[in-house]
VOGU-3710 file (C-alpha; in Angstrom, 3 decimals, decimal comma):
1> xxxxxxxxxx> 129,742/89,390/102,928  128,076/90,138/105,626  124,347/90,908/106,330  123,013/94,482/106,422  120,648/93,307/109,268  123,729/94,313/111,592  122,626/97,869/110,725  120,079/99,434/113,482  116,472/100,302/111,675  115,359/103,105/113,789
11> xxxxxxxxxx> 111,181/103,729/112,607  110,565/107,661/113,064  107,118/107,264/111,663  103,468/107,993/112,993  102,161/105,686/111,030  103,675/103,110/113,023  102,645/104,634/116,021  105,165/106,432/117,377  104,996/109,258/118,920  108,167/111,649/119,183
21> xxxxxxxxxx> 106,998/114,681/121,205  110,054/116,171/123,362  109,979/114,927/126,736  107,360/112,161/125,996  108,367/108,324/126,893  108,668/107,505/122,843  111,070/110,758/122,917  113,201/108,886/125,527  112,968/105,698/124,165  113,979/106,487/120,680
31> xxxxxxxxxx> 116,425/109,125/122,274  118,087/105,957/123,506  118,276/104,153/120,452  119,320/107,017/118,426  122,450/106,578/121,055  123,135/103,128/120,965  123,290/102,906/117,182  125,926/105,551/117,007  128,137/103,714/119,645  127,243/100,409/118,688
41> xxxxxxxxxx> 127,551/101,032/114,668  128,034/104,812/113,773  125,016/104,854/111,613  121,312/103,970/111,457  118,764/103,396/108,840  115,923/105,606/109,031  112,458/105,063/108,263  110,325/108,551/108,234  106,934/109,987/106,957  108,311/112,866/105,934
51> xxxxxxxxxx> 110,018/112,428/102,819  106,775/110,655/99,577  107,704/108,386/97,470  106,408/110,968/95,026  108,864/113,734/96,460  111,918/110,873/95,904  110,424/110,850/92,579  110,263/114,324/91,594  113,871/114,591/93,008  115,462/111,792/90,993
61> xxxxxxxxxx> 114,117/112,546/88,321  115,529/116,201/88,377  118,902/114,775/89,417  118,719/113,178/85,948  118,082/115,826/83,885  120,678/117,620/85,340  123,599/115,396/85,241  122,235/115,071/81,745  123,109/119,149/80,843  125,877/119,750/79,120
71> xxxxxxxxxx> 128,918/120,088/80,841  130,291/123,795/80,240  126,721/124,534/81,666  127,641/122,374/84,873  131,063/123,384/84,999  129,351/127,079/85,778  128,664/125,926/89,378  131,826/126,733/91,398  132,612/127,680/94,592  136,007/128,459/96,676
81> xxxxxxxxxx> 134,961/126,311/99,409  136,281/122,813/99,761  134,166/119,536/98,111  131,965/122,555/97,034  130,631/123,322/93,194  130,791/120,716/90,391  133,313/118,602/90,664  133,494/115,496/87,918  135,736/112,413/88,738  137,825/113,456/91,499
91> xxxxxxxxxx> 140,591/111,013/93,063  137,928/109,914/95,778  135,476/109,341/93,714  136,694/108,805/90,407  133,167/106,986/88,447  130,899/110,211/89,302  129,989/113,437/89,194  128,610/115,872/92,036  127,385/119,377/93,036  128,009/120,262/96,756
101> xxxxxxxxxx> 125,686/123,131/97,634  126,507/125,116/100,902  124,232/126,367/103,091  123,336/127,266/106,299  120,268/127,630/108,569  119,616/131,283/107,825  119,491/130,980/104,143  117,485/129,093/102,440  118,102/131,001/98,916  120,958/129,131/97,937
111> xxxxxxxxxx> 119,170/125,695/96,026  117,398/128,343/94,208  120,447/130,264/92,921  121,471/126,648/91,975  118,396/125,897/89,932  118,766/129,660/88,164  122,207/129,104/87,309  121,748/125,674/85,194  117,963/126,815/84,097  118,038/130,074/83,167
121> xxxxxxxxxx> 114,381/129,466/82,107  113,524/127,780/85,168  112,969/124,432/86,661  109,903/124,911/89,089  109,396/121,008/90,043  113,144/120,192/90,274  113,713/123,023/92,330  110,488/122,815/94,842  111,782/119,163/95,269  115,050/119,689/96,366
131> xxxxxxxxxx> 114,096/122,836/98,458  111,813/120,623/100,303  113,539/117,377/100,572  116,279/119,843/101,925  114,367/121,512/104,609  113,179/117,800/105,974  116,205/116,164/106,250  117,877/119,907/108,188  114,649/118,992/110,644  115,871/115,464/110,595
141> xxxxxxxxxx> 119,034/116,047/111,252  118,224/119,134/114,007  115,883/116,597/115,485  118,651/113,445/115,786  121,033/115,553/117,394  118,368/116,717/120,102  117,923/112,928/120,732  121,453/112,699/121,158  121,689/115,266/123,977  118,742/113,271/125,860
151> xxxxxxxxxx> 120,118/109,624/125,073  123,097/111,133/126,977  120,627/112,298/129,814  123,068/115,791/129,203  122,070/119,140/130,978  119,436/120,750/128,100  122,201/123,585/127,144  124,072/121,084/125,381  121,443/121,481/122,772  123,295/124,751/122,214
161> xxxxxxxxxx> 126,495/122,480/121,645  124,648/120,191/119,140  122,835/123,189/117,344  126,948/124,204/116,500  127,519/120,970/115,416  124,569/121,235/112,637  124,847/124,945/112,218  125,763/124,782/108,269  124,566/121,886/105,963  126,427/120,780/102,642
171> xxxxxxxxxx> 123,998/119,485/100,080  125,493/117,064/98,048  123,774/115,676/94,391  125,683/112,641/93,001  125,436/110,364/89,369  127,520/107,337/90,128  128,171/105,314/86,570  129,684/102,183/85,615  132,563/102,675/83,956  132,076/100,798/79,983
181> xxxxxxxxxx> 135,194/99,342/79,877  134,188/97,715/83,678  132,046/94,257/84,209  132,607/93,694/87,731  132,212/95,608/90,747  134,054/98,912/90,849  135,273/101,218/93,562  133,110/104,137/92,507  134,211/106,496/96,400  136,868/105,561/98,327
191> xxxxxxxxxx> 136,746/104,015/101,606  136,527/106,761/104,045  135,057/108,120/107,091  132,834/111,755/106,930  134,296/114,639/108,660  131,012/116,278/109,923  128,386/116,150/112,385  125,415/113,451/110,675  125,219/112,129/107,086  121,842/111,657/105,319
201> xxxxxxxxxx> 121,931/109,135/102,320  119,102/108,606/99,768  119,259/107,016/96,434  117,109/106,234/93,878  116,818/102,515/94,565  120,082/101,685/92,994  122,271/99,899/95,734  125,944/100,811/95,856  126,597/101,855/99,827  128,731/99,840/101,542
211> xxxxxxxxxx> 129,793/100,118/105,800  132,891/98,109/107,415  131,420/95,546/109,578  133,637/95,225/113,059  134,899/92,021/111,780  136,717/93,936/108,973  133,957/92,550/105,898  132,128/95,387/103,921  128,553/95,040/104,378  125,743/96,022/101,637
221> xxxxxxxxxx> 123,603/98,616/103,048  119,733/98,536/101,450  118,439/101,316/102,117  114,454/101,111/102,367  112,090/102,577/100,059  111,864/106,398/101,493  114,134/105,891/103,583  117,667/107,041/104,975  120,752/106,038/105,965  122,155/108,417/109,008
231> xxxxxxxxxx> 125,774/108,167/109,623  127,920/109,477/112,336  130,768/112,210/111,500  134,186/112,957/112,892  132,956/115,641/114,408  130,237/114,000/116,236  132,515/111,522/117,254  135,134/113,650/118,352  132,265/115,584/120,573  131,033/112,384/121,845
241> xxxxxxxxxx> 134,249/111,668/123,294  134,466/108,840/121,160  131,827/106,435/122,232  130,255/106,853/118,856  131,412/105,573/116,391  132,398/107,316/112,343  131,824/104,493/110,562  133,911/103,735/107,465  131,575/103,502/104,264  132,351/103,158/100,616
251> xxxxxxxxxx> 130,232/103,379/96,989  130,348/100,357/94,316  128,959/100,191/91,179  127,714/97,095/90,299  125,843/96,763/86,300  124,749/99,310/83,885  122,030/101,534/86,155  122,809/104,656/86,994  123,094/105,573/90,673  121,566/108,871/91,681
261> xxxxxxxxxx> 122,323/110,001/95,577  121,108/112,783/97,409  123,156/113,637/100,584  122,742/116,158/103,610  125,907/116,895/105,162  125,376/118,612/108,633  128,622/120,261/109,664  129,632/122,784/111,899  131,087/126,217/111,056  135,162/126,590/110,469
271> xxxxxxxxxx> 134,858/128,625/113,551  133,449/125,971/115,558  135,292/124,435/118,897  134,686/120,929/118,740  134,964/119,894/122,158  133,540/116,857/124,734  131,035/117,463/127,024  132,553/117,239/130,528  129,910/114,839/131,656  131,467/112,735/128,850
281> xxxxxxxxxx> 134,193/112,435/129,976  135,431/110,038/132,798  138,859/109,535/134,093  138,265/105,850/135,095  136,297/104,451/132,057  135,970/107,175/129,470  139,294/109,341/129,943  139,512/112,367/127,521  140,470/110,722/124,303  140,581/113,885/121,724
291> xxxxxxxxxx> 141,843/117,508/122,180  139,707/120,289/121,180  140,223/121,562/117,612  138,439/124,201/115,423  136,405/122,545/112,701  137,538/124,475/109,845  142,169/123,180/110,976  140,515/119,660/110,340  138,763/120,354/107,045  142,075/121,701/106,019
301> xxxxxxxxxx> 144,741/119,024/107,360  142,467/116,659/105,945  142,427/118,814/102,598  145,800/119,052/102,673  147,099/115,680/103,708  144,122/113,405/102,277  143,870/110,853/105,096  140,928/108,901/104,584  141,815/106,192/107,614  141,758/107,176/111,134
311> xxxxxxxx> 142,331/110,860/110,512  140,475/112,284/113,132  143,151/109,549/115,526  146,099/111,504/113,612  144,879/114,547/113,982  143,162/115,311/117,626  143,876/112,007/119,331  145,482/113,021/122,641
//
């Protein structure tokens, strides 16, 4: 097993003295590293002021009592859209549960629908936490992908590009559990790459993430306390012309603690051209390596054909 020191620790916070202000040198220089994490690895962790320990708290805790409903009341969340709704030991990830909320950047009504629909009665902390810890990580993310236009030193109207890349956010809550009958380490989500734009990760403390090292060895990735791991999507990659890096990633459960994961998928629309940047691409050193797809074909051939490995390679690779 490798060590999860390989991962890039990318520190976003004033505390520490840094100062991210568009255009300013720290802007540039984290711009930069934002960059060569995502080629070099295809994720990050992320330390941030943003996010308490007492809003991680509030959260968890709320994640808790609502795996712990009963089930026909969960089983009232459901949506048509794909990895949407409640969905309870599915072949990817058959030792969990999870809601996936959708949203996107003009409404911001949808957590509290959520919250109405399992507490008729209300649940005022639970819901102001995830609202919140919502609306940070969309800045996060809106803010990475910024970075990612200037560590490319691209013309500013890319930001235009990038702002389709994160223009609708999936917000995924997730019990991972041990299975009884299970000592060992278990497979609790399949090894797989994620078909969006960025990936925020936060647990409550409870390791189970695991990346594929370039020497073919999982690594165990600790995330710190109020803190993040950001990983690079499909989508992103495919826009990037492939020099970043999806990284494969998996979940294990490992003893009898529950794992509780919050996730922020940034995605773009179905209607969305993924496409790379022509200053991205270079005949001699960086030739054109995928064709230009809508996002919502992908979701479905994906959907429909449940690659896991090197689908975005079967599916766009030119």
């Amino acid at each position: 097993m490798e060590n999860e020191s390989e991962i890039p620790i990318l520190d976003f916070r004033r505390s520490s003295g840094v100062t991210l202000e568009k255009g300013s040198e720290g802007w540039k220089e984290m711009s930069k590293k934002v960059r060569e994490a995502f080629e070099s690895r295809g994720c990050f962790l992320l330390k941030c002021d943003e996010i308490s320990k007492e809003l991680c708290g509030q959260l968890f805790t709320g994640m808790k009592s609502l795996f712990d409903l009963p089930e026909d009341t969960k089983e009232k969340f459901v949506s048509p859209k794909l990895y949407r709704g409640y969905i309870n030991k599915s072949y990817a990830i058959p030792n969990s549960q999870s809601f996936g909320i959708d949203s996107d950047l003009d409404h911001d009504t949808t957590h509290q629908d959520f919250i109405n629909l399992m507490w008729p009665q209300g649940n005022p902390i639970f819901s102001e936490a995830l609202s919140s810890m919502y609306s940070k990580t969309r800045e996060l993310s809106s803010l990475i992908l910024k970075m990612v236009v200037e560590g490319f030193d691209l013309p500013q109207h890319y930001n235009l590009d990038v702002e389709e890349l994160g223009s609708t956010n999936d917000t995924r809550l997730t019990r991972y559990q041990h299975p009884e009958e299970k000592k060992d380490t278990e497979i609790a989500f399949v090894p797989h790459t994620d078909m969006g734009t960025i990936t925020f990760i936060c647990e409550n403390e409870v390791q189970g993430l695991q990346v594929l090292s370039k020497t073919g060895n999982w690594v165990d990735v600790n995330i710190p306390p109020n803190g993040f791991v950001v990983i690079c999507g499909d989508a992103l990659k495919a826009w990037s012309n492939g020099r970043f890096q999806a990284i494969m990633h998996r979940v294990v459960t490992r003893g009898d603690k529950e794992r509780f994961v919050y996730v922020l998928f940034t995605i773009p629309k179905d209607s969305a051209v993924i496409k790379a940047p022509s200053e991205l691409v270079d005949e001699e050193n960086y030739p054109l390596r995928y064709r230009s797809f809508k996002y919502g074909d992908y979701v479905h051939y994906q959907y429909s054909t449940r690659t896991q490995k090197e689908r975005l390679e079967s599916y766009a690779e030119i």
